[in-house]
N, C-alpha and C positions, 0 to 999 in steps of 0.2 A: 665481467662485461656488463655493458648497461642496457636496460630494455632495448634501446636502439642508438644510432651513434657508438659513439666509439668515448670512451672515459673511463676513470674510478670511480670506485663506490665502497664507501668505509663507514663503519656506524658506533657506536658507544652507548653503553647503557650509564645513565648517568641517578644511580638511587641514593641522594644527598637531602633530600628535605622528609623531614621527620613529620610526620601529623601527628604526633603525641610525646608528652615526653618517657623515653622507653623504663617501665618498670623492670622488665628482665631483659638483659643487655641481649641475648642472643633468639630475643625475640620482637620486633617490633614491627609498624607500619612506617611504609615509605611508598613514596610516587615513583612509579617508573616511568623512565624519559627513556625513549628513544631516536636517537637525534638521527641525520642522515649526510651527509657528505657527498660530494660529489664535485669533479671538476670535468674541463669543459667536454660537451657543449653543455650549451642550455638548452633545459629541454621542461617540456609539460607531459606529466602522467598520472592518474588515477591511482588513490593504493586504498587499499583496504587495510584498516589499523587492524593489526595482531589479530589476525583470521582463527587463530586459538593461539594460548599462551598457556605452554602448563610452566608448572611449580612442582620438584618433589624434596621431599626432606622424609628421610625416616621412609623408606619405600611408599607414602602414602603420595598419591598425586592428585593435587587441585588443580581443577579447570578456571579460566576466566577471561574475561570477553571484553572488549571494548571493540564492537564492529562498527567503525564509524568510515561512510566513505570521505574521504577526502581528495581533494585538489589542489596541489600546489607546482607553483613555478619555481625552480630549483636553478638556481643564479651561480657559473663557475664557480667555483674556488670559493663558496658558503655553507659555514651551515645553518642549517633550516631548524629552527628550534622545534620540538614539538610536532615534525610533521606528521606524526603519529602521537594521537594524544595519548593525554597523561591519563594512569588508571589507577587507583590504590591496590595494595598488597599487601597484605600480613605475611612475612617474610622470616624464614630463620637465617640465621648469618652464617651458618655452612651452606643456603642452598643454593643450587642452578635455576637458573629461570632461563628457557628455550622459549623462542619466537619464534614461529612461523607466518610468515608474511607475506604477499604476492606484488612485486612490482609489476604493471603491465603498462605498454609502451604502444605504438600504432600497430607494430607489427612483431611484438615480444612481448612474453610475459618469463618474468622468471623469479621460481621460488625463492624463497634466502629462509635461511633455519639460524640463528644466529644463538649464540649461548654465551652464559656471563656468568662467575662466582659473585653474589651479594658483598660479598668483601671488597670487589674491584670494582671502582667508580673508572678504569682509563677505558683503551680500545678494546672490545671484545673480536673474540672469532668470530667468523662469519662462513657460512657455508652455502656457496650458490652452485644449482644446478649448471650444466650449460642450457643456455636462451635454447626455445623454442619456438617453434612457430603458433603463432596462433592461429586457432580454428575460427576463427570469427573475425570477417571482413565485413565491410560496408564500403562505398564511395569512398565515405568521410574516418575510415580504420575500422575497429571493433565492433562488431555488430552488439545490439542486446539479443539477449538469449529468446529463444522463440518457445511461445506456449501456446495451446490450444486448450481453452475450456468445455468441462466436460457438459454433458446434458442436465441441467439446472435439477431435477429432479433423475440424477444417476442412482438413488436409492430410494426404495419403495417407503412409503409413507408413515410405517411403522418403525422405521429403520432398522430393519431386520437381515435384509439382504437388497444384494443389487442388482437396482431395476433394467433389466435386459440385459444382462449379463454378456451373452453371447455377443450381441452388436456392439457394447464396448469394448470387448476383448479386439474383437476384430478393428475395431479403432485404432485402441494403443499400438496395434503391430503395423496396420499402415501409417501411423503417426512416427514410430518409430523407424521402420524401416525410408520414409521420407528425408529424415533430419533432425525433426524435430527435436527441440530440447528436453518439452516435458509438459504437463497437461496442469491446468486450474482444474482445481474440486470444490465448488460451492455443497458447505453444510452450514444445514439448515438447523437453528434451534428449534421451530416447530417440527423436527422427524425426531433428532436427539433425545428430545426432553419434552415428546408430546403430552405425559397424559398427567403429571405430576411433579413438581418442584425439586428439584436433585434426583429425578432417576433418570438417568442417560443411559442408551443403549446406540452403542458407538457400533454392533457388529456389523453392520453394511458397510459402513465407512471403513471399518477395519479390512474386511476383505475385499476393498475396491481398493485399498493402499497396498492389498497384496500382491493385486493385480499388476500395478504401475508397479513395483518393486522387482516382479518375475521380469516387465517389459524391459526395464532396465533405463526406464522415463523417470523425471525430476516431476517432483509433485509440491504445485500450489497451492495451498487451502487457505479458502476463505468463508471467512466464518460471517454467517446471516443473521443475524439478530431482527430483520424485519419480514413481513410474508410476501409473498407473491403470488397474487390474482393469477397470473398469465402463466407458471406453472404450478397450479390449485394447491399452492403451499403456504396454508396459515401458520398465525401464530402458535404457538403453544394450547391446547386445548386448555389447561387450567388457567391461563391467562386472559385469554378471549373470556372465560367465564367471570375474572375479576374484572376485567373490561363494561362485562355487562350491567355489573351492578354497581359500579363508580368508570363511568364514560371519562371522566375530567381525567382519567391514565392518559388520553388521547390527543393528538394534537386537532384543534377546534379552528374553524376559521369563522369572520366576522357574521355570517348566517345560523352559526352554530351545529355545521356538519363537522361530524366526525370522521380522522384519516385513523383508520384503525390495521392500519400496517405495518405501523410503527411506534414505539412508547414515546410521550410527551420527553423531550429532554427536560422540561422545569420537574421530573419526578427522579431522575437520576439517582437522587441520593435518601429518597423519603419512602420510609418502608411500608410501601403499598401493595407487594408481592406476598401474600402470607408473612407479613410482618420482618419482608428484607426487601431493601432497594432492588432495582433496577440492574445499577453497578455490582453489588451485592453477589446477584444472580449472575451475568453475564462471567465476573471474577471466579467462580466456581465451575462455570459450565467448561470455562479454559481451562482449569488447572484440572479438570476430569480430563480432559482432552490430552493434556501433558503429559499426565500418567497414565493412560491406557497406551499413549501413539508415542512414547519415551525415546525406543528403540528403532525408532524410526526417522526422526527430526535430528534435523542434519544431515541423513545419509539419503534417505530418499525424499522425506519431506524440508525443501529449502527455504521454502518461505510461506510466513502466512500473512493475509489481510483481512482485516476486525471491520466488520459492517459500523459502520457511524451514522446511517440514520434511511430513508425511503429509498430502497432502491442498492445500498450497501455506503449512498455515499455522503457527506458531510452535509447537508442541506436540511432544510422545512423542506416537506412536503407541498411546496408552492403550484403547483399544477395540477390539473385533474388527468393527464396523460400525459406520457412522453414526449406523444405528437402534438401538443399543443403551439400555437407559436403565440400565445397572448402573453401578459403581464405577470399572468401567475395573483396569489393571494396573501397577504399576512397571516400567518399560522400563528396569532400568539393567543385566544383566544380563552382556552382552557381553565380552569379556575385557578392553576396554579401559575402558567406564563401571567396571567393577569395579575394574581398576587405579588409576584415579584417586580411587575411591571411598575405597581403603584408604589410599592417599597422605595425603586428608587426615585422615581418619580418626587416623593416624599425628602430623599434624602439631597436631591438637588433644588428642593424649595422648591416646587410647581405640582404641588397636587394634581391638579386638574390632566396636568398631562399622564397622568396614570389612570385614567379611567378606562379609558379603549385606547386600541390602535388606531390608524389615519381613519377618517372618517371618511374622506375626499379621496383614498384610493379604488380605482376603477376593480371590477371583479376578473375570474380566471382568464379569459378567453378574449377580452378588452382590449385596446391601443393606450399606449400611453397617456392620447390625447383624450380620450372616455373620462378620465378626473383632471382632478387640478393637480393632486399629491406628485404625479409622473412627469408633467407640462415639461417641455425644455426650455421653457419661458414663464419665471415666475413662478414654477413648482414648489408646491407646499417642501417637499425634501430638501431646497436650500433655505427653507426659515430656520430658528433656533430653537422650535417644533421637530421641525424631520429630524434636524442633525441629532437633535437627542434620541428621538427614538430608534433610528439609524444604528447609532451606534450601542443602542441598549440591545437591540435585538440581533445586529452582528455577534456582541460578545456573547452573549447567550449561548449560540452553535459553538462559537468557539470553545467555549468553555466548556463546554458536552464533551467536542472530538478533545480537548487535552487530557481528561479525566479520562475517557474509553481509554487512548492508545497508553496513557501512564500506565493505569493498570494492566494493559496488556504486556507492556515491556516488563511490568515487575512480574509478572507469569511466570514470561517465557525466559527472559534475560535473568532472573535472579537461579534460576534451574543449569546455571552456566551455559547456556545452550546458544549457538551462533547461526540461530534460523533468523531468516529476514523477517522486519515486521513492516506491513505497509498498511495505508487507508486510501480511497478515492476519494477524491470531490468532484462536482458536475463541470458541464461545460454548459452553462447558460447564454448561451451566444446568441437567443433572440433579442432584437433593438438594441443590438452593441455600441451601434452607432449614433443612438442619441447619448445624450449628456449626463441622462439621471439612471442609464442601465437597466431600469424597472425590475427584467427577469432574475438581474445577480439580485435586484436588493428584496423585491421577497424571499428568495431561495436562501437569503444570510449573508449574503456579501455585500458589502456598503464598497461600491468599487464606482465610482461614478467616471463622467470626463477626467481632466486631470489631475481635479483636485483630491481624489483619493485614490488606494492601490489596496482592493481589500483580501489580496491575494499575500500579501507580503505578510502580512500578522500570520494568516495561518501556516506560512512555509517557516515562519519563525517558530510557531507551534512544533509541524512537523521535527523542523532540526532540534530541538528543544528534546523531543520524545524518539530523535536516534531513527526517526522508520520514513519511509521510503513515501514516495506521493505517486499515486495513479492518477494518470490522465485518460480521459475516455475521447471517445470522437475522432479519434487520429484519420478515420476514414472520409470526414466529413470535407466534401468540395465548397465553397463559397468563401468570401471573404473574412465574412463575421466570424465562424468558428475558428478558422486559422490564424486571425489577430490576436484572438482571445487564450490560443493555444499557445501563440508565441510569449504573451506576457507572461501564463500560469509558469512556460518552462523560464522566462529569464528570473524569475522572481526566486524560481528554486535554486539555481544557478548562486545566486547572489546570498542566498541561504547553506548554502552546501549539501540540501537534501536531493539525492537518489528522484530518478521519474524514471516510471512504468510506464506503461502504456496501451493502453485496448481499444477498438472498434464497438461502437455503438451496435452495430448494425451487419449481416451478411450482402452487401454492396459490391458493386465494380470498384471499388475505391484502392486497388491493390497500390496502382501510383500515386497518389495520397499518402498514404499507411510508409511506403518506403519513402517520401521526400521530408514526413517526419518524424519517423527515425533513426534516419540517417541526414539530417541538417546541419551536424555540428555540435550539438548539444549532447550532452552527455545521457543516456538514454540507458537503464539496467536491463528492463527488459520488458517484450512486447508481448500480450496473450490475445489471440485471435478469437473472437467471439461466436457460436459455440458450434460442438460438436452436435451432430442431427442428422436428419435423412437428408434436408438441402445441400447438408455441408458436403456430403459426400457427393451429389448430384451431377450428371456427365456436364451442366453446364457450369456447376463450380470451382469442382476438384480438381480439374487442370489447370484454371487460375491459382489455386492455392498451392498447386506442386510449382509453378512458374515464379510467385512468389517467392515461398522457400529458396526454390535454386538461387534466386535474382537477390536474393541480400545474404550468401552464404551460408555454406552449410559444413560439418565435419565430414570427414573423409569417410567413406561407407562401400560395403562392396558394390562393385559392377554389376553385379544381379540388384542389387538392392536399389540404382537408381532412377528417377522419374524416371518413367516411360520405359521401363525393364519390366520382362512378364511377371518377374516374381512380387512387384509393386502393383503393376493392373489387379493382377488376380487377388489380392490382399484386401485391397479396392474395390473391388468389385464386391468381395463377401463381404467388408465390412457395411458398402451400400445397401444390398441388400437385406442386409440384416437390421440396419437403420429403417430402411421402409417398413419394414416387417413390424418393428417394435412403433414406429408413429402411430 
């Protein structure tokens, strides 16, 4: 049967193109195609390519991965080349290769396990469960999966153990007994890897994953590479002290203030960390992480996301607060964003234009109309000045977030492992609606009126690096944010990468959060912004239980449902215990 509708469904494994020529005949590389079939109706569904795919030969079994979402429209009586992409394989010609894959449909999802001898290029077997119902509704079909993030510092500052124990525990069980999917874990390189260069002490973290593992919750981690002020979590203490005595690590703006929350991207690759990069660092602190939390990734832990820059998300440091509503500031200022400045500057024949950034742009907290650079009329940014710089200083971020998630994918994905990988980027939605966008083009986005989409290069990034996009703001009311929400998602849409989704803010904004969500757009999954004494609070925690109900939930006992004593009481101690710990 087919996810919905009524049809066949027949598949082929097609292993015919050689990527070498074979030195030992009964052993070589081949692409594996999985094609798909289908006659009427027509119909549109989501699949997740080969969710795992082993290989055995010789009792030995190799894992490997191609987790790539895809979309395709599937047309009577066609087949669909490729609708699961192609992946290499080193292959013996007596073995099996099993797929396991998941078709899901509005209101079906159903497994197929399919199996094929290497010898045989026809139609393989196929084996499908019967259809299921899915647990996850919305207006618009399939809800994303629901998460709530944990308290920003859930482990103590040493990272030794974790911080208030008790009041999280009590969390997890009214998170759990609620609906909920499964909780975000922000970790922090400054607790990990405080006091020196490759010594990480993962035991907090360990036993907060033990925690989420007993509750029987899905666990997101994301991993911080910058500090945060607002929960007193700096950098790395060996780091701050390299900071101290060559500041130019840092990203500098036109007065010469330093954002020391974050490492300059122009140092990425330049061994200024006790004589290893940046990248260098970050690449080990993951594969520490891999091999102590091995046994855990994939089964409890499903997804992680890589901090790319202030805040965790793809951006300069353009603002001096979140609540700012000005223009923001050019972050390139550093000895080294300068140095590379003038390089190209040099190499496109204009010196001069490599000396500084805009001269004529207004500072943080400014209107557009404060310079001339922002003007909607005659803005230095439409001369052959802005555009160049524009676009020297878009690529720059850009080029940062492709290097972080690259090397995250080769971490996590070359370990054959089928955890999700995502990054965020901001939602700059102050002065959306002038022409020159001021807040995206400090922040790295050269997104202007029509004439440019600076959202499109990096969704091409994203699909490029296989990982998934967060959107933040989902709760925000006004027009500006939700225009600027719509583009980020059609942009990904048109890319084929995955969108998350989070809440800025603890707001009334619950109707917000579900119109988008649930729009139409294909949406993996939403993390509710954070756990705390507020969260739990009698004026919030009924909205958040009314929520949950109000865009589906799996089936759970009758004791267990909102507004059941065994939920109040759950509720009540884990409030409690929240206030107790603020």
């Amino acid at each position: 049967m087919l996810p919905f509708g009524s049809g066949k469904l027949s598949s082929s494994f097609n292993p015919n193109s050689y990527l070498y020529p074979p030195s030992n005949p009964s052993n070589f590389h081949k692409h594996a195609k999985l094609q798909i079939y289908c006659s009427p109706p027509r119909f549109q569904f989501p699949v997740t390519a080969m969710e795992a795919a082993t290989m055995s030969s010789g009792g030995g079994i190799v894992r490997a991965l191609d987790n790539v979402p895809i979309r395709r429209t599937m047309a009577a009586g066609r087949w669909v080349k490729n609708a699961i992409s192609s992946y290499k394989m080193a292959l013996s010609a007596k073995d099996r290769v099993r797929f396991n894959l998941e078709l899901a449909g509005k209101s079906r999802r159903i497994p197929i396990t399919a199996v094929c001898d290497v010898r045989s290029n026809g139609i393989f077997s196929s084996e499908t469960e019967s259809p299921r119902k899915s647990t996850r509704h919305t207006v618009s079909g399939c809800r994303p999966q629901l998460f709530v993030g944990l308290p920003l510092a859930s482990v103590v500052s040493d990272g030794s153990n974790v911080n208030h124990a008790k009041a999280i525990a009590a969390g997890l069980k009214a998170l759990k007994l609620l609906g909920v999917d499964g909780v975000e874990v922000p970790v922090w390189w400054g607790i990990v890897e405080k006091e020196k260069m490759g010594e990480q002490n993962w035991s907090g973290y360990f036993a907060l994953a033990k925690m989420i593992q007993e509750t029987e919750l899905k666990m997101h981690v994301s991993f911080n590479f910058h500090a945060s002020p607002a929960a007193s979590i700096p950098l790395p203490t060996w780091v701050s002290a390299i900071g101290k005595s060559n500041p130019d690590v840092y990203f500098t703006d036109k007065e010469g203030r330093r954002n020391m929350e974050y490492l300059s991207l122009a140092i990425d690759d330049l061994p200024l960390l006790g004589g290893k990069s940046p990248l260098q660092v970050y690449e080990a602190f993951l594969r520490s992480f891999e091999a102590s939390f091995r046994d855990l990734i994939c089964t409890t832990i499903t997804d992680i996301s890589i901090g790319l820059g202030p805040d965790g998300e793809l951006r300069y440091p353009s603002l001096l607060s979140s609540a700012s509503t000005g223009v923001g500031q050019f972050q390139c200022y550093d000895k080294h964003m300068l140095s590379q400045l003038q390089r190209h500057a040099d190499e496109c024949g204009n010196h001069n234009w490599g000396l500084s950034g805009p001269h004529d742009a207004p500072n943080y907290d400014q209107t557009p109309e404060s310079g001339n650079f922002f003007k909607d009329a005659n803005g230095s940014w439409e001369t052959p000045y802005g555009d160049f710089f524009l676009k020297w200083y878009s690529a720059q971020l850009l080029n940062h977030g492709d290097r972080v998630l690259s090397m995250a994918s080769k971490v996590f994905h070359s370990q054959n492992s089928h955890v999700g990988i995502s990054g965020k980027i901001p939602l700059m939605h102050s002065w959306y609606k002038t022409r020159s966008h001021p807040s995206e083009l400090t922040a790295g986005y050269y997104h202007t009126d029509l004439s440019r989409d600076g959202y499109d290069s990096t969704s091409k990034m994203f699909s490029r690096n296989c990982c998934k996009m967060i959107l933040p703001g989902m709760e925000l009311p006004g027009e500006n944010p939700q225009l600027l929400l719509s583009e980020m998602k059609m942009s990904c849409e048109r890319h084929g990468v995955g969108v998350s989704g989070e809440n800025s803010s603890i707001l009334n904004g619950f109707g917000k959060i579900k119109e988008n969500i649930g729009g139409g757009e294909s949406m993996d999954c939403f993390t509710y912004q954070r756990m705390g004494a507020s969260f739990f609070s009698p004026e919030h925690w009924p909205q958040f239980m009314e929520f949950v109900r109000s865009v589906g939930q799996p089936e759970v006992s009758s004791d267990d449902l909102p507004g059941s004593m065994t939920l109040r009481s759950t509720k009540a101690n884990a409030g409690r215990k929240m206030q107790a710990a603020a």
